[in-house]
C-alpha positions as CSV (number, residue, x, y, z in Angstrom):
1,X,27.2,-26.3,-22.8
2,X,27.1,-23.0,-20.8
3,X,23.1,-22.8,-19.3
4,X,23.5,-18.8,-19.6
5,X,24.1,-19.4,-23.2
6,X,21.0,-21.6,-23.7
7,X,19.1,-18.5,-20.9
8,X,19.9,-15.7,-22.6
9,X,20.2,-12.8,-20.6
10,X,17.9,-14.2,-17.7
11,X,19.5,-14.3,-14.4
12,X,19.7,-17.6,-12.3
13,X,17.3,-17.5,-9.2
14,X,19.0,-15.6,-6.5
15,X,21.5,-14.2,-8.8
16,X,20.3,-10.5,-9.4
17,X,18.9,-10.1,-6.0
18,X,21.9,-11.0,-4.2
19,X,19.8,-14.1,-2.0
20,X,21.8,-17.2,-3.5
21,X,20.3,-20.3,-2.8
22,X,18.6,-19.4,0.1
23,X,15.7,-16.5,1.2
24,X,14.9,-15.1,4.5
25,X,12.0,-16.0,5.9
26,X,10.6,-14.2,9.1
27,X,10.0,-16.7,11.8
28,X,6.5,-15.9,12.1
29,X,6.0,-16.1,8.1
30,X,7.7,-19.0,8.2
31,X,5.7,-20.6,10.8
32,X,2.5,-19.8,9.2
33,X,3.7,-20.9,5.8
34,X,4.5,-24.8,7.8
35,X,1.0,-24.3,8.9
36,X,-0.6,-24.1,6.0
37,X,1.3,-25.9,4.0
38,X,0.3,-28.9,6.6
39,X,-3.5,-28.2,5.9
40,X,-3.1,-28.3,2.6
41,X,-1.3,-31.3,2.7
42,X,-4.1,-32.7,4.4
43,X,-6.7,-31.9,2.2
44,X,-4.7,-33.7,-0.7
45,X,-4.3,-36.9,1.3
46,X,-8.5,-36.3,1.8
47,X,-8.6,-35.8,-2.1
48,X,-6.2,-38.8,-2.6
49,X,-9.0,-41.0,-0.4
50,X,-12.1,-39.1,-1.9
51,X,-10.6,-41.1,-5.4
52,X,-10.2,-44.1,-3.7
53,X,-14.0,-44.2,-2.1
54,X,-15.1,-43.6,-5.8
55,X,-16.6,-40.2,-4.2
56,X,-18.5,-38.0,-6.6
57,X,-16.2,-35.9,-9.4
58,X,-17.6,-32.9,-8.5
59,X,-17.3,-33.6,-4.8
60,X,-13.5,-34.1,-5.2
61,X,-13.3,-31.2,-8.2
62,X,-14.9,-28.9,-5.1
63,X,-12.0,-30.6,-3.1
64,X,-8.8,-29.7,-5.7
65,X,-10.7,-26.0,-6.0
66,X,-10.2,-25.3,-2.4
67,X,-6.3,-26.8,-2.3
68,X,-5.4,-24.6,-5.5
69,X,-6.8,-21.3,-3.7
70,X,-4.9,-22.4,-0.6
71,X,-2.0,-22.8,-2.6
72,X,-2.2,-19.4,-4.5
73,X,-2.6,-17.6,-0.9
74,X,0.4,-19.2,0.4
75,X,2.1,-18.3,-3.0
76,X,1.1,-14.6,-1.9
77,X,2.4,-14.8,1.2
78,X,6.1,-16.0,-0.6
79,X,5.9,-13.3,-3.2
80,X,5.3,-10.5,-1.2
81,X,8.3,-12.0,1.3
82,X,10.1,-12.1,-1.8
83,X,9.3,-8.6,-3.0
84,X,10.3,-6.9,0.5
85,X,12.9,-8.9,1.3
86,X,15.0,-10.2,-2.0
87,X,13.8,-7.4,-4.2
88,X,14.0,-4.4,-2.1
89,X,17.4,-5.6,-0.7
90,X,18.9,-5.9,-4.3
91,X,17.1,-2.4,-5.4
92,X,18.5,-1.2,-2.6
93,X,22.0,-2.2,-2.5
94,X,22.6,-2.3,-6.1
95,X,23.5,-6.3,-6.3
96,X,23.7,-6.2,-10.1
97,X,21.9,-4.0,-12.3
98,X,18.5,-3.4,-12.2
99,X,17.6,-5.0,-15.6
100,X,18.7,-8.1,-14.4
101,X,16.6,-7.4,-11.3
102,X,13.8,-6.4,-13.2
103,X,14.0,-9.2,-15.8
104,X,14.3,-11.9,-12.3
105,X,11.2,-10.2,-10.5
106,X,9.1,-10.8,-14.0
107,X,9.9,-13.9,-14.5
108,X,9.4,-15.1,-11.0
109,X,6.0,-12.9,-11.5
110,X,4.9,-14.7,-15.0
111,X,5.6,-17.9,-12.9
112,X,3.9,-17.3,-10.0
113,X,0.5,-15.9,-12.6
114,X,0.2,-19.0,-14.5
């Protein structure tokens, strides 16, 4: 079966925009975005040990807290890259209309809010 038949009218990712599979990423945004995706990966190998040491719930609760946050400011850092890179290009050079557009950048925005 088709998958735009079972989407609807929702454009595959990178299809309205014009990116395709891939997304430009500034070399300094994407340097920071290695950076902290390392830390974070650090803390969840600290929260994967925390477990092990039987370490107090609320102790490794405090722990998952502070990786979610981390994770939701790097997931800032990616949407606004999106918005000023993907959106703005495909706004600006018309790559398919801008329902389609529209309908991408809110889905990828009820994503990113959940």
């Amino acid at each position: 079966m088709d998958k735009s038949a079972l989407k609807g009218s929702q454009p595959e990712a990178g299809e309205a925009c014009g990116c395709g599979d891939f997304c430009h990423f500034d070399p300094e945004l994407r340097e920071r975005l290695i950076r902290r995706l390392k830390m974070i990966e650090g803390q969840v190998r600290g929260i994967a040990r925390m477990v092990e040491e039987d370490r107090h719930c609320t102790e490794v609760l405090t722990q998952i807290g502070s990786v979610q946050e981390a994770m939701r400011q790097v997931g800032k850092l990616v949407m606004r890259n999106y918005l000023l890179t993907c959106v703005a290009q495909a706004l600006e050079g018309e790559e398919g209309s801008s329902d389609q557009i529209y309908d991408q950048l809110m889905e990828v925005i009820y994503k990113f809010a959940r």
